[in-house]
Structure formats: structure tokens, C-alpha cells
N, CA, C and O atoms as a DFTB+ gen file, in Angstrom:
344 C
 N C O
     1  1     -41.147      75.715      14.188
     2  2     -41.449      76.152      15.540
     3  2     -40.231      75.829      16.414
     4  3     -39.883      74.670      16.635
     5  1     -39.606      76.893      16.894
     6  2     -38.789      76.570      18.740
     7  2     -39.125      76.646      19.768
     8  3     -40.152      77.275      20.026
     9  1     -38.583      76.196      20.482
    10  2     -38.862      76.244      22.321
    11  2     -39.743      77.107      22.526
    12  3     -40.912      76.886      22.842
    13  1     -38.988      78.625      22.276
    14  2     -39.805      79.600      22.799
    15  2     -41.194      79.281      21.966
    16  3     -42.082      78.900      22.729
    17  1     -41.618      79.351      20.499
    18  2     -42.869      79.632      20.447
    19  2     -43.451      78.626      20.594
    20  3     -44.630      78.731      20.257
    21  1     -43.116      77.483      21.019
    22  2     -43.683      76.106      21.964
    23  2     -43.920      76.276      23.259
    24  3     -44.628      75.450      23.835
    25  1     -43.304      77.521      24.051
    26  2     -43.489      77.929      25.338
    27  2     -44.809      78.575      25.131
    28  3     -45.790      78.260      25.804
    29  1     -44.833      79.409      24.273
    30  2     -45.805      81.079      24.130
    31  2     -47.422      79.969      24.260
    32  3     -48.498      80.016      24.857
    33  1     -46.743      79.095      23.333
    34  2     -47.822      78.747      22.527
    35  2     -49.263      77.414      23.603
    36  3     -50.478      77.226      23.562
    37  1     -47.948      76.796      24.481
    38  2     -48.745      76.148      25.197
    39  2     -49.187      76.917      26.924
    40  3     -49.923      76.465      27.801
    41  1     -48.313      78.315      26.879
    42  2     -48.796      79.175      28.199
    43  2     -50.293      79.994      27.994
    44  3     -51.026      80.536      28.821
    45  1     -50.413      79.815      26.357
    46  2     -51.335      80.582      26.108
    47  2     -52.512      79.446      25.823
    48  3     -53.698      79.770      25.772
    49  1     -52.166      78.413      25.688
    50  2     -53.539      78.004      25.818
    51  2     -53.844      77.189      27.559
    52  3     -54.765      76.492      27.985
    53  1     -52.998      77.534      27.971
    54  2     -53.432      76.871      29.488
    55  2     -54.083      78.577      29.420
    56  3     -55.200      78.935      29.047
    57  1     -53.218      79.205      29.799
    58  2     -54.445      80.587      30.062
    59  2     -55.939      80.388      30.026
    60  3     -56.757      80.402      30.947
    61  1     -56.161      80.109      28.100
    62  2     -57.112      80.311      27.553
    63  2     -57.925      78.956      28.569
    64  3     -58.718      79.421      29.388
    65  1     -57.863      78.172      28.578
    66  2     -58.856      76.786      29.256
    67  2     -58.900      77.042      30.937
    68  3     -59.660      76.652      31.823
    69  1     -57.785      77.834      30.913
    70  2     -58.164      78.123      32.692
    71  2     -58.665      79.350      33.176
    72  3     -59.032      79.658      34.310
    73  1     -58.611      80.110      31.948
    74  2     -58.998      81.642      32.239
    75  2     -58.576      82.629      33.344
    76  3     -59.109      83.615      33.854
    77  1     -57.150      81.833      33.552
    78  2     -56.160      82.752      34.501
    79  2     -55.138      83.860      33.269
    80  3     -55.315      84.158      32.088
    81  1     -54.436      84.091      33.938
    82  2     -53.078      84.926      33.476
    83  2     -52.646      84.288      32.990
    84  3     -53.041      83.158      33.274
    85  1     -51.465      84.345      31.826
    86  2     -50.194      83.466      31.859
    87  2     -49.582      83.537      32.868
    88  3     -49.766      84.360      33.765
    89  1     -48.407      82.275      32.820
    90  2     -48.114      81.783      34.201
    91  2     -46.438      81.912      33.199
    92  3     -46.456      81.828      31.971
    93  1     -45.462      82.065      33.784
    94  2     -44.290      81.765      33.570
    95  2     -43.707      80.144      33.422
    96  3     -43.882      79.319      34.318
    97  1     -43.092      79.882      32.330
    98  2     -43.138      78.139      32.130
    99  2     -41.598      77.526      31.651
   100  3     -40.969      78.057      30.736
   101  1     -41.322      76.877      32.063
   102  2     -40.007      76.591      31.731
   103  2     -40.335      75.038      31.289
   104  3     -41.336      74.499      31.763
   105  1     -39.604      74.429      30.509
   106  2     -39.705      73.104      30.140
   107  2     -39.613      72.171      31.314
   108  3     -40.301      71.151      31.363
   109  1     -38.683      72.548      32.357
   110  2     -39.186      71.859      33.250
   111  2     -40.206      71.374      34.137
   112  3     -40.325      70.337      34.789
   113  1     -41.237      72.881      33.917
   114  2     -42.491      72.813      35.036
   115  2     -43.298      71.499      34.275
   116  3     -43.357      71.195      33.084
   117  1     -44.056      70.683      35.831
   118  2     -44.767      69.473      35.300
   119  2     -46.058      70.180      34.992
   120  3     -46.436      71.308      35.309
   121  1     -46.826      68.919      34.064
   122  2     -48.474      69.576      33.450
   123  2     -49.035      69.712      34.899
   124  3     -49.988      70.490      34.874
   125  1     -48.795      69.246      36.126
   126  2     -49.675      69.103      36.619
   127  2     -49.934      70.210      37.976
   128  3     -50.803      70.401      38.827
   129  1     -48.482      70.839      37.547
   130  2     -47.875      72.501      38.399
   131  2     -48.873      73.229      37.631
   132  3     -49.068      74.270      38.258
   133  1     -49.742      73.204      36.391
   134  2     -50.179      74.038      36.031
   135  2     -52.321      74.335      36.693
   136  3     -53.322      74.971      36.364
   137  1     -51.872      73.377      37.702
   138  2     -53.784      73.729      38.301
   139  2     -54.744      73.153      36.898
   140  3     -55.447      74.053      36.438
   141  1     -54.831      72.217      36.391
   142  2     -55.551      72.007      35.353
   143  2     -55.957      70.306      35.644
   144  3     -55.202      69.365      35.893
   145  1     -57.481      70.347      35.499
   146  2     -58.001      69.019      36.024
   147  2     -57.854      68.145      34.638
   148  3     -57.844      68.923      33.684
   149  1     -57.774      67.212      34.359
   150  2     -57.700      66.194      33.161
   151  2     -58.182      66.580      31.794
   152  3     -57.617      66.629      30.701
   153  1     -59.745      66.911      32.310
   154  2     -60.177      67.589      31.375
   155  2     -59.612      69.031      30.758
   156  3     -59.014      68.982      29.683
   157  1     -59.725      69.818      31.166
   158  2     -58.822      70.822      30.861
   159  2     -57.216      70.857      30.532
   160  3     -56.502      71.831      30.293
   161  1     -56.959      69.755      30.585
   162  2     -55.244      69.488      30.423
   163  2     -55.374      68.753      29.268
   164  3     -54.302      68.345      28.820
   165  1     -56.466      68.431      28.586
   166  2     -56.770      67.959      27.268
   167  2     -57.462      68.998      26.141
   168  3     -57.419      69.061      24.913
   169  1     -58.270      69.956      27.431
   170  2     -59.094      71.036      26.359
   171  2     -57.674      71.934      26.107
   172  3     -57.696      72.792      25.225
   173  1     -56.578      71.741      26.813
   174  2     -55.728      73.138      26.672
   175  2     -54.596      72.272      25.195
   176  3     -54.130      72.865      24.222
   177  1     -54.475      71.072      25.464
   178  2     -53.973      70.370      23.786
   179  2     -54.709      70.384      23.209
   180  3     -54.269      70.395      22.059
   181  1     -55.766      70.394      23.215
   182  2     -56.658      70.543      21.901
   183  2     -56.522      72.213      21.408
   184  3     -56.482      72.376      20.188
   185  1     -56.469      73.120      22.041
   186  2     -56.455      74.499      21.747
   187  2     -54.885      74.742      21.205
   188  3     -54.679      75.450      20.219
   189  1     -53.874      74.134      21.889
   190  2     -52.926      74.094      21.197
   191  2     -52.617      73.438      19.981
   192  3     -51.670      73.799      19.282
   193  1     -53.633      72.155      19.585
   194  2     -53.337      71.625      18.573
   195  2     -53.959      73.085      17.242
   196  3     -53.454      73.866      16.435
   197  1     -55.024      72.782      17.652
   198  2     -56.293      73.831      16.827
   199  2     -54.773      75.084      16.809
   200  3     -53.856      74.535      16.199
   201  1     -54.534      75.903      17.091
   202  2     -53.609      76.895      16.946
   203  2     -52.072      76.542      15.989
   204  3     -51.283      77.218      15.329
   205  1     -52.221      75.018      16.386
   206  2     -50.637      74.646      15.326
   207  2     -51.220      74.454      13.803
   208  3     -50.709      74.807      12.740
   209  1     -52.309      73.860      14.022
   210  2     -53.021      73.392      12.838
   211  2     -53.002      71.840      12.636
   212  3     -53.231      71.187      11.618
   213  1     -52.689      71.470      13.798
   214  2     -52.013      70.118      13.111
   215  2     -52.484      68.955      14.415
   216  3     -51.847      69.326      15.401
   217  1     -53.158      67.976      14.714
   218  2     -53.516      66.720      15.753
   219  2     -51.806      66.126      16.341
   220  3     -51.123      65.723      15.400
   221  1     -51.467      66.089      17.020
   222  2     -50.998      64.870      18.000
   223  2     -51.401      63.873      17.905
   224  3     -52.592      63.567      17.952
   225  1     -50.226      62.966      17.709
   226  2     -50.748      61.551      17.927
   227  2     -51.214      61.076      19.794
   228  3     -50.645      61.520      20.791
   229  1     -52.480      59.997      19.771
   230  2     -53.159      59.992      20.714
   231  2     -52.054      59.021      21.864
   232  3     -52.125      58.761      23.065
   233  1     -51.262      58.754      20.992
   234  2     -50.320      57.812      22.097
   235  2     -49.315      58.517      22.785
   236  3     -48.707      58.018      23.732
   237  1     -49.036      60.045      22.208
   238  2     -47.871      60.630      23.223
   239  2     -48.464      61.016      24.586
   240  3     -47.818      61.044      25.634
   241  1     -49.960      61.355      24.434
   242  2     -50.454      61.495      25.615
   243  2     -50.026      60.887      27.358
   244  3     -50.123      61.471      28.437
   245  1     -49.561      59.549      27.029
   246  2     -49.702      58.641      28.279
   247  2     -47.722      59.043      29.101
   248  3     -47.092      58.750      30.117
   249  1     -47.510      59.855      27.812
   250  2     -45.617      59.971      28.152
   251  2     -45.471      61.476      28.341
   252  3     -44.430      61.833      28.891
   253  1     -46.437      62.525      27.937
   254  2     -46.153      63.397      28.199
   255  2     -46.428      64.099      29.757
   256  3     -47.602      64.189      30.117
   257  1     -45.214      64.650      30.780
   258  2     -45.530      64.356      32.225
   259  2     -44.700      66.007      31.931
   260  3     -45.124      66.477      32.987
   261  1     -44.125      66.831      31.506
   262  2     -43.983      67.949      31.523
   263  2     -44.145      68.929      30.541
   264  3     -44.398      68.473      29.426
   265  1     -44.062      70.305      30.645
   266  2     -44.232      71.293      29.721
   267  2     -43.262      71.114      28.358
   268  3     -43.538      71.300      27.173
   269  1     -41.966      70.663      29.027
   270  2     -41.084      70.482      27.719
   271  2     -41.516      68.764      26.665
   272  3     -41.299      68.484      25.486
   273  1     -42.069      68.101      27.610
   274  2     -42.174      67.035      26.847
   275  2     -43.588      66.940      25.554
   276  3     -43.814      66.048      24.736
   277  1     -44.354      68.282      25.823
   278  2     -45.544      68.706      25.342
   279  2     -44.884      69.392      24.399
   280  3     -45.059      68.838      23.313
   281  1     -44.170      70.392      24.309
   282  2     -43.392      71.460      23.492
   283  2     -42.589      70.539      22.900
   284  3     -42.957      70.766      21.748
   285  1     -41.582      69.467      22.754
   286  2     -41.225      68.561      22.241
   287  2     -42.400      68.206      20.929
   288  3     -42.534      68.538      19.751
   289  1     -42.995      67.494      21.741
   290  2     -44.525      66.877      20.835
   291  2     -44.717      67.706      19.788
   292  3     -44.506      67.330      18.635
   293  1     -45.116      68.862      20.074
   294  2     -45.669      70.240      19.418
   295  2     -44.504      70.498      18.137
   296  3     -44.735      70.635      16.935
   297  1     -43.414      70.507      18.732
   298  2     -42.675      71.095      17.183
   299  2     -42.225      69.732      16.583
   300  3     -41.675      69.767      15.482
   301  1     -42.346      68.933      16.997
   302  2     -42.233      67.626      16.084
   303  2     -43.333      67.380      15.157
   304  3     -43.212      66.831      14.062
   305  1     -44.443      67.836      15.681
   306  2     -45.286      68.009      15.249
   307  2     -45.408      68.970      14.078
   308  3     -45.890      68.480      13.057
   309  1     -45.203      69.716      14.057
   310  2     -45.045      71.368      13.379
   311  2     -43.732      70.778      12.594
   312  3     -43.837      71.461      11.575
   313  1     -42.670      70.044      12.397
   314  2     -41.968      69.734      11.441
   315  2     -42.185      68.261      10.969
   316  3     -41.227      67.835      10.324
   317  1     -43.084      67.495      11.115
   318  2     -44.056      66.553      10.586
   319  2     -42.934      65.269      10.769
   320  3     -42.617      64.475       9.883
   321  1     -42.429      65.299      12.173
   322  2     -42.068      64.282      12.326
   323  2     -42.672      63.711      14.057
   324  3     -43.325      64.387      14.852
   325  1     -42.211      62.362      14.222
   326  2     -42.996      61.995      15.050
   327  2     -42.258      62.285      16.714
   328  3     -41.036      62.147      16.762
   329  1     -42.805      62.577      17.699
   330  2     -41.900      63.189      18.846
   331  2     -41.398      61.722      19.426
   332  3     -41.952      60.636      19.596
   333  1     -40.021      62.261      19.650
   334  2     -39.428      60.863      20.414
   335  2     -38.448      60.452      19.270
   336  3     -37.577      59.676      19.664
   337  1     -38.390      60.733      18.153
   338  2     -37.518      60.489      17.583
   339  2     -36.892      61.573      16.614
   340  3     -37.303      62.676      16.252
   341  1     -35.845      60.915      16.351
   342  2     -34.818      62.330      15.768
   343  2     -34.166      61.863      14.601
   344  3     -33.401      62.604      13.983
């Protein structure tokens, strides 16, 4: 997985949990530019996990504060290593 389908992939599940449009997303925008209450900013990782195939560990949660740091997570994830390290 790259950026982009780490972009596609987490615009489309904010969509899906907010039942808006996609929204245009750059790694910079924060989770919290995206109108999504806690709950839903968890139902929309869970829909992204469910779509990678694969869980997040429960501790990146407390560090992830933007779109890129989620998309980070995600393809570290998707190449079965742990995010934050290289």
C-alpha cells in the first residue's frame, strides 16, 4: 500500500461512517478537520481496518493526531511492520 491508496482508503471510510461525500485529504489535514465525533473516528478505523484486512495496534491510537499519521499506521500495517518504526 502507498500514500495515495492510504489516502483513497481512509477518505472512503470517513465518507462511509459519516455518510457525507468524500472530502479532499492531504496528510496534513488533522482527524479532527474531518467533523467526526470519537465514536465515529473509531467506527471509520475500524472500517478501514476491516477493508485492509488487517487490526492496528490499540496503542497507536493515543499518537495518531493526523490523516498522514493514520495512513502511516495503515501501510505499516499492510507491510506487517509496526508504525513508527523503519
Amino acid at each position: 500500500m502507498n500514500l495515495p491508496e492510504a489516502l483513497a482508503l481512509v477518505g472512503e471510510a470517513a465518507a462511509n461512517v459519516s455518510h457525507r461525500e468524500p472530502q479532499p485529504l492531504t496528510p496534513e489535514t488533522e482527524l479532527e478537520e474531518l467533523g467526526l465525533d470519537s465514536v465515529q473516528l473509531l467506527e471509520m478505523i475500524a472500517v478501514a481496518e476491516q477493508r485492509l484486512g488487517q487490526r492496528l495496534p490499540d496503542e497507536l491510537f493515543g499518537r495518531v493526531r493526523t490523516v498522514g499519521d493514520l495512513c502511516e499506521a495503515l501501510m505499516a500495517c499492510a507491510r506487517g511492520t509496526r508504525a513508527g518504526t523503519r
